[in-house]
C-alpha positions as CSV (number, residue, x, y, z in Angstrom):
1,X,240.8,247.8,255.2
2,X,238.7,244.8,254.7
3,X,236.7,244.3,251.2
4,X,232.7,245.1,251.2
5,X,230.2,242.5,250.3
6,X,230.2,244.0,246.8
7,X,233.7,244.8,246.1
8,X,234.1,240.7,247.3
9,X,231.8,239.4,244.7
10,X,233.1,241.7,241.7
11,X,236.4,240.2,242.5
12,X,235.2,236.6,242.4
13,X,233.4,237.4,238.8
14,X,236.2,239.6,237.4
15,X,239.1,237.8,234.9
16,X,242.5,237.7,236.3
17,X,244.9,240.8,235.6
18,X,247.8,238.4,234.6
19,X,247.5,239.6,230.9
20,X,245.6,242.6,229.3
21,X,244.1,242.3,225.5
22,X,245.1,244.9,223.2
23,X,244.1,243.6,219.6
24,X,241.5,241.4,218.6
25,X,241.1,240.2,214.7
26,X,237.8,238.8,214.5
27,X,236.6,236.5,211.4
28,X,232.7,235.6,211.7
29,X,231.2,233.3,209.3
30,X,227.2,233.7,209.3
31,X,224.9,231.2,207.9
32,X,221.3,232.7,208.0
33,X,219.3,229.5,206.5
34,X,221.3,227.4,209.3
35,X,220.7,230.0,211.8
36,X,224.7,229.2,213.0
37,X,227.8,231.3,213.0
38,X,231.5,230.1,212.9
39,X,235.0,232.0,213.4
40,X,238.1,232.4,214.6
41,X,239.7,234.9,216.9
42,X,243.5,235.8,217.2
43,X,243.7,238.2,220.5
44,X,247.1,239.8,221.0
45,X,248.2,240.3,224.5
46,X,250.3,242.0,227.0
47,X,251.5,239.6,229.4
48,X,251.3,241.4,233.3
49,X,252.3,239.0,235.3
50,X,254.4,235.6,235.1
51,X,252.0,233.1,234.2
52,X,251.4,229.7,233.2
53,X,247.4,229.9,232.5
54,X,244.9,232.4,230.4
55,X,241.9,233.2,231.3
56,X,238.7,234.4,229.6
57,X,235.0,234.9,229.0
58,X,233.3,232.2,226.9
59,X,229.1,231.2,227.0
60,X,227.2,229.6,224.9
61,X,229.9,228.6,222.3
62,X,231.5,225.4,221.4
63,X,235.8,226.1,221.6
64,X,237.1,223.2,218.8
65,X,240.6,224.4,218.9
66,X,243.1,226.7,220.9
67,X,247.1,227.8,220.4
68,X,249.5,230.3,221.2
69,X,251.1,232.1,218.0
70,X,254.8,232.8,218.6
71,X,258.0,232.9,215.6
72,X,258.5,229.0,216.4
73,X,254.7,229.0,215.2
74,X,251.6,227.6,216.8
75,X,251.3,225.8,220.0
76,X,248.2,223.9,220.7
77,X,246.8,225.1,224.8
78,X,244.5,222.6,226.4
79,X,241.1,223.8,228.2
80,X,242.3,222.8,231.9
81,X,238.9,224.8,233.5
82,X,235.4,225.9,232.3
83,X,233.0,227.6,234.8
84,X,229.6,227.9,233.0
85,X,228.9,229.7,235.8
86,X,231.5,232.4,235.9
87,X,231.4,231.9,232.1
88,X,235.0,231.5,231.6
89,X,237.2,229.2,230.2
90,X,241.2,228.7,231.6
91,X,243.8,227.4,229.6
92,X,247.0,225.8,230.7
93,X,250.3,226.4,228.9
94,X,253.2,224.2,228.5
95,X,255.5,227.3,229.4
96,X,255.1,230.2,231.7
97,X,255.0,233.9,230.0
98,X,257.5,236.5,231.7
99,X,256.0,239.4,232.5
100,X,256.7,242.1,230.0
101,X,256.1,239.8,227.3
102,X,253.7,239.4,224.3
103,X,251.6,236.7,222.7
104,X,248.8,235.9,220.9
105,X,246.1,233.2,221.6
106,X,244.0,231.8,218.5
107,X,240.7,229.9,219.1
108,X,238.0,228.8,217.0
109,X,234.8,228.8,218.0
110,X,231.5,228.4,216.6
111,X,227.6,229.1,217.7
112,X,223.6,229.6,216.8
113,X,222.1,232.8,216.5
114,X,219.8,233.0,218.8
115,X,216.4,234.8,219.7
116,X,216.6,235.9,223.0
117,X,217.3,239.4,222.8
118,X,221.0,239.5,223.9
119,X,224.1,238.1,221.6
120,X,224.1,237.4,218.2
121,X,220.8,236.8,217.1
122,X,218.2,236.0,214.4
123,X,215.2,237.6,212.9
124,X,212.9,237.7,210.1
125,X,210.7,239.2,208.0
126,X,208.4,239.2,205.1
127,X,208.3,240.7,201.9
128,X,207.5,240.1,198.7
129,X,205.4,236.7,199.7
130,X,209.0,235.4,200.7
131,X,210.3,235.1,204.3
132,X,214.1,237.0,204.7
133,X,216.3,236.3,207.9
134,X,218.9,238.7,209.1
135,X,221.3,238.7,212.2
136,X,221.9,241.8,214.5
137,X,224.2,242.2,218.0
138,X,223.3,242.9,221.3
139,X,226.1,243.1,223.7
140,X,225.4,245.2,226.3
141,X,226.6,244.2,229.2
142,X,228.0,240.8,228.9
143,X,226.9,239.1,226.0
144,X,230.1,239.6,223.4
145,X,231.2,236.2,225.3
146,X,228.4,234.3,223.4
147,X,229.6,235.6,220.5
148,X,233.1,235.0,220.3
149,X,235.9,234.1,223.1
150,X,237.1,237.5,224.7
151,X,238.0,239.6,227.9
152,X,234.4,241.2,228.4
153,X,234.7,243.5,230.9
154,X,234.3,247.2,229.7
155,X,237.2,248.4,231.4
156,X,239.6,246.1,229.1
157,X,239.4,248.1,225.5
158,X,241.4,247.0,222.7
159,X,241.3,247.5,218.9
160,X,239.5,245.0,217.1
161,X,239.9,244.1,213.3
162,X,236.9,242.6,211.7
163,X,236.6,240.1,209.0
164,X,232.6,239.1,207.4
165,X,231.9,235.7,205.7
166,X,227.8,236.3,204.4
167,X,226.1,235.2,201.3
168,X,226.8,237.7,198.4
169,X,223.1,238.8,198.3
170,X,223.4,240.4,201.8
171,X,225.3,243.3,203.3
172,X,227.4,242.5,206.2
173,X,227.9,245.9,208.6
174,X,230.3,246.3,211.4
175,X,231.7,249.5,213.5
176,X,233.8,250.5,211.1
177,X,233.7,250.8,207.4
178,X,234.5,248.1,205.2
179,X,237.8,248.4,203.1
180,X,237.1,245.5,200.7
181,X,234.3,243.0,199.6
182,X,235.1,240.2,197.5
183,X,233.3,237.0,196.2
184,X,234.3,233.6,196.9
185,X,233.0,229.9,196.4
186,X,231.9,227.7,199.5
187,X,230.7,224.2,199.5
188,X,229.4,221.4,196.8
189,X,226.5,223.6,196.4
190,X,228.8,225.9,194.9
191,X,226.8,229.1,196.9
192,X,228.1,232.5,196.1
193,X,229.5,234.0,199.6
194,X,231.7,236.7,200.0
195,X,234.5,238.1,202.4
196,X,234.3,241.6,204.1
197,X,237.5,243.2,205.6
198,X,236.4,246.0,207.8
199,X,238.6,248.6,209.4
200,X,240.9,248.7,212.2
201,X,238.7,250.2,215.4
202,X,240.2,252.9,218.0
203,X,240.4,251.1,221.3
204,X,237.0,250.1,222.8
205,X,235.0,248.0,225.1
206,X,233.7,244.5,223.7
207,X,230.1,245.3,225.0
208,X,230.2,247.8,221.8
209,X,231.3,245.7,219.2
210,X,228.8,245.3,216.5
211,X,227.6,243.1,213.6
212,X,224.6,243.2,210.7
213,X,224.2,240.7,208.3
214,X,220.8,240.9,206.1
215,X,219.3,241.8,203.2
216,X,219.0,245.2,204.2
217,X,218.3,248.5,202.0
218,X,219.3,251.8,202.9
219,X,218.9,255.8,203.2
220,X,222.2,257.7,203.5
221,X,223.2,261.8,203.8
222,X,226.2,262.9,205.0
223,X,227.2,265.6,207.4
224,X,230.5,268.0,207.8
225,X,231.2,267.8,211.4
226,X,232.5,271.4,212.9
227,X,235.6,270.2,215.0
228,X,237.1,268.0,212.5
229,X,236.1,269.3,209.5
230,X,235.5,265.7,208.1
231,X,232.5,264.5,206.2
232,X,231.0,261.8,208.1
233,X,228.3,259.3,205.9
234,X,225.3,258.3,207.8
235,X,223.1,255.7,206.6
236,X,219.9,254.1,208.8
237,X,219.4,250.2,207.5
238,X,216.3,248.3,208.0
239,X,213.9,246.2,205.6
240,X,213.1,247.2,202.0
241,X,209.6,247.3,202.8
242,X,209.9,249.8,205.6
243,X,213.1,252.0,204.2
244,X,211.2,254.9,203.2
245,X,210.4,255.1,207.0
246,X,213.9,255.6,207.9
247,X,213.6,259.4,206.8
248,X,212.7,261.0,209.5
249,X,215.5,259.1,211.9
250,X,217.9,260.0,209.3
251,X,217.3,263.8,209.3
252,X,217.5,263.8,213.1
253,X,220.8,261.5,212.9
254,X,222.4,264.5,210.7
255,X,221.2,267.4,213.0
256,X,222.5,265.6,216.3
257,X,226.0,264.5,215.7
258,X,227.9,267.4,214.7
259,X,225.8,269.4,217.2
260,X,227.5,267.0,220.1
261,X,230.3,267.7,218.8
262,X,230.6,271.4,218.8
263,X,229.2,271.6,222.1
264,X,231.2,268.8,223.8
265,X,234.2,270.3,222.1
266,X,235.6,266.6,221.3
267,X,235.7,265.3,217.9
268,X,233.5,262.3,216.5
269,X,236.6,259.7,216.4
270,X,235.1,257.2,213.7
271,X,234.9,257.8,209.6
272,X,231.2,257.2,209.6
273,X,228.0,255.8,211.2
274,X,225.1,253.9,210.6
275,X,221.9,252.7,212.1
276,X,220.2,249.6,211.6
277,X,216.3,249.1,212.5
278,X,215.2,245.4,213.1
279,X,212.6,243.6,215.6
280,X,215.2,241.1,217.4
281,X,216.8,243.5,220.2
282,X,215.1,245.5,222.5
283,X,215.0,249.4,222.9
284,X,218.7,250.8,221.4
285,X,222.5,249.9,221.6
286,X,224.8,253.0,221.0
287,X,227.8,250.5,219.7
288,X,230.2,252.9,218.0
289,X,229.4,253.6,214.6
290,X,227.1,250.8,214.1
291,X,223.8,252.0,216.3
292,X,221.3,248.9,216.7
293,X,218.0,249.1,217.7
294,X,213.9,248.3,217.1
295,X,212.1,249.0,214.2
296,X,209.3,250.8,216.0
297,X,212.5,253.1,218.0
298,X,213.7,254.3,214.8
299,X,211.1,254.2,212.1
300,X,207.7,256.6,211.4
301,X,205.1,257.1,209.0
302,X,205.8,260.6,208.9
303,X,202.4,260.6,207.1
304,X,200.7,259.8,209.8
305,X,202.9,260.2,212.7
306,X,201.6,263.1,215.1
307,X,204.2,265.0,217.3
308,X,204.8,262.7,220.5
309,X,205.5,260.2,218.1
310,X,207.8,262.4,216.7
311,X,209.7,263.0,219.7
312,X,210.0,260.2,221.1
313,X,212.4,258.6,217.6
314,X,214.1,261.8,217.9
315,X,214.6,261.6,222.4
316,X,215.9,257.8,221.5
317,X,218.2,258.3,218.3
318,X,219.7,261.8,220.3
319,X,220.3,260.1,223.5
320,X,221.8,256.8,221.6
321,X,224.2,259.4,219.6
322,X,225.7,261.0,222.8
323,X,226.4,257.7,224.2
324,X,229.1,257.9,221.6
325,X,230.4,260.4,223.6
326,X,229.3,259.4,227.3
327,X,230.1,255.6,227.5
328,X,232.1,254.9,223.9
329,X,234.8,257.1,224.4
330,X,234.1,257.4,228.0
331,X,233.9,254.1,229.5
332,X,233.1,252.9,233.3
333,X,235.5,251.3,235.0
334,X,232.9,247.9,236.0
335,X,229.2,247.8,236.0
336,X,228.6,249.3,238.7
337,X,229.7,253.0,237.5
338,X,226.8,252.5,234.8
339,X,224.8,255.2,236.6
340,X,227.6,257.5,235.2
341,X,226.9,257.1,231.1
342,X,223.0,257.1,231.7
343,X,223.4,259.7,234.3
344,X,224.9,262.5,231.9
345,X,222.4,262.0,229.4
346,X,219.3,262.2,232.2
347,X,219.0,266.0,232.9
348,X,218.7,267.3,229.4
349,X,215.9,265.0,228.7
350,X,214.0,265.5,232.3
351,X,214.5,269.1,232.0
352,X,212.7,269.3,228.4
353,X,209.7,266.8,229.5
354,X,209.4,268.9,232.3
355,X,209.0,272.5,230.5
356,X,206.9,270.8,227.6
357,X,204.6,268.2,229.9
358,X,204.7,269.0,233.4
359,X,204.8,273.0,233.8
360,X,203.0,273.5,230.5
361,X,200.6,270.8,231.7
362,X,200.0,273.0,234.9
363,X,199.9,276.3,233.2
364,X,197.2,275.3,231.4
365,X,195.1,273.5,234.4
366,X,195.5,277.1,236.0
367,X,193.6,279.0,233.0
368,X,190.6,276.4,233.5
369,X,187.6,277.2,235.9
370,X,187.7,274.9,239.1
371,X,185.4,271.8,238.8
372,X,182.0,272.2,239.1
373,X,181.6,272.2,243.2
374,X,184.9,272.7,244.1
375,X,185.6,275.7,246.5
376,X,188.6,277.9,247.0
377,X,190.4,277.6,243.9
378,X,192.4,279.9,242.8
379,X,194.2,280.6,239.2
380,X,197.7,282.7,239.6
């Protein structure tokens, strides 16, 4: 059976199955003032196939040094392909890899934070007559490649260790919690940074993988989740000027999760989960345990706040929540099953505008008298 136009063209963009990622440990450097980013990634991998090359997604970033890790040590791999296109980058090894084997490849790379919605990106704000920059992810669907050299297709999950050089005066946030956070000298300027060490991940998708960096402030609760048993923090993160806006989000956050929980009957895998509101990404991103999204998604004035307003922060944070259900621990194969994690999530929230706008709309139209001059009208 001969290949459709479409299933022709996903082969042609997808990576080769000749080896399969299974651990990434991740160090990111951010430099706010600079608006850059520097790393290094070691990606452990399953070798599939006998092969002599490795193949993976990189955009946008500049690749200053590459080796395979083995117990002789490191051997340096030379670029022998990049596709801007494709976005991929191939490298050549001296030696083929049996199949059945294991190996590591260990790159640095470095970037800018950028602007453009998707990546790892920049913003601002005011306060206190001083201008603050923070850095936020988008991901979703291919943009982890800008971010650091990986296999970015969601079907490939793997765990992912995460390590956070920031200045000491901001708090770095990733999927999982942080396990230690320790001060350390950089440069002649003698700044104060620090070093963050996050948690191992459960095996995901890279399009999920999340970062904050920023002078953030915070609300937190917590919440006993009715499966598990386990007491899960939640904490929404935006700008100190706009924190006590992050109340309302916060409440909703602590009714919703265990709720998906006991009715989907499967436990909330991670040890906590936080929400960051900033202005650089557009809409939400349900990356696991570190939700993403705009200011004006998240954040009211319950003060002044009427009810649509209301609803519409608690529609966005709900349906980002199940997503890590439908999507985070359920995962498409390619993009084209997408219709499958938005498509669960569709029916609650058609069904409830429905009954509160469209038949309560109507049932109220039918108590009215008929226009003035308007004939054969009738009210049920």
């Amino acid at each position: 059976m001969k290949p459709n136009r479409q299933e022709k063209e996903q082969s042609e963009y997808r990576l080769p199955t000749n080896v399969k990622p299974t651990h990434y440990d991740l160090t990111f450097k951010t430099d706010l003032k600079k608006a850059t980013f520097e790393g290094v990634v070691i990606i452990a991998l399953e070798v599939k196939k006998d092969t002599s090359t490795i193949t993976l997604n990189v955009s946008r970033l500049e690749l200053t040094n590459a080796t395979i890790l083995s117990e002789e040590g490191e051997k340096p791999v030379a670029v022998v392909q990049t596709d801007e296109a494709q976005e991929r980058v191939t490298y050549k090894l001296d030696e083929k890899l049996p199949s059945g084997s294991q190996t590591k490849l260990k790159i640095y790379f470095s970037g800018k934070l950028g602007g453009n919605m998707m990546g790892y990106l920049r913003g601002s704000w005011e306060y206190e007559g001083r201008t603050e920059y923070y850095a936020l992810t988008q991901f979703q669907p291919t943009a982890a490649r800008s971010a650091f050299p990986c296999w970015d297709e969601p079907l490939l999950k793997a765990t992912f260790t995460i390590t956070m050089i920031s200045r000491a005066d901001t708090v770095s946030l990733s999927n999982m919690p942080a396990l230690s956070e320790q001060p350390i000298l950089e440069g002649l300027d003698a700044e104060t940074w620090k070093i963050t060490k996050f948690d191992t991940t459960p095996p995901m998708s890279t399009y999920i993988v999340a970062l904050a960096n920023g002078p953030f402030k915070f609300l937190e609760k917590s919440v006993v989740m009715p499966l598990s048993r386990k007491t899960i923090p939640l904490r929404i993160y935006t700008s100190p000027a706009k924190v006590s806006q992050a109340e309302f989000v916060l409440g909703v956050t602590a009714s919703v999760l265990p709720l998906y929980e006991r009715i989907l009957g499967v436990e909330y895998p991670l040890p906590k989960l936080d929400t960051v509101a900033g202005n650089i990404v557009d809409g939400a991103m349900e990356n696991w345990g570190l939700i993403i999204g705009r200011s004006a998604a998240f954040l009211l004035d319950t003060d002044n706040a009427d009810l649509l307003a209301k609803k519409r922060v608690a529609s966005t944070q709900s349906h980002e929540i199940a997503h890590l259900w439908f999507g985070d621990i359920t995962t498409m194969e390619w993009w084209n099953y997408l219709y499958l994690n938005e498509g669960m999530l569709t029916p609650p929230r058609i069904i409830d505008r429905f009954l509160v706008f469209t038949r309560n709309g109507a049932l109220i139209r039918q108590r009215l008298p008929p226009p003035e001059g308007q004939t054969g009208v009738t009210s049920a």
